[in-house]
C-alpha positions, 0 to 999 in steps of 0.5 A: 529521505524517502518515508517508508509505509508497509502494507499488510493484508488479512488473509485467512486470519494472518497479516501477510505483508504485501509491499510497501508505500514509499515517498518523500511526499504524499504526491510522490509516494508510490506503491510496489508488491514485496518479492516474497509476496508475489512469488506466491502464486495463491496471492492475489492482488489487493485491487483490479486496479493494482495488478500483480507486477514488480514494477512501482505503480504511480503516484497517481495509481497508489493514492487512488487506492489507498486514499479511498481506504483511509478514515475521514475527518478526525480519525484521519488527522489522528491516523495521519500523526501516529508515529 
């Protein structure tokens, strides 16, 4: 069963959805833009390191980036536990 993790960004003061995070595990779970979000040619990609494609980025490429955006210590683990 693939677990599920939707990705928004803030632009001009409204949450626009972005993609989504999907894997069964952290070392699986990779990240792709939403259709609707790249249709929009004013979007911009959320990192130099995720350009805008339809393709899935790996593993490897989505934990680079949103590992480095998630807190660190106690804050994390409460993160990490939140259903």
């Amino acid at each position: 069963m693939n677990n599920k993790l939707t990705v928004f960004i803030e632009i001009n003061g409204t949450s626009v959805y972005v993609g989504d995070i999907i894997g069964d595990t952290p070392a699986s779970a990779s990240f792709t833009y939403s259709p609707e979000y790249l249709s929009n040619s004013e979007n911009r990609p959320i990192s130099i390191s995720l350009p805008l494609t339809g393709a899935s980025f790996s593993p490897e490429q989505t934990k680079a980036f949103f590992d480095g955006l998630l807190p660190e210590g106690f804050t994390r683990r409460c993160v990490a536990t939140k259903q």
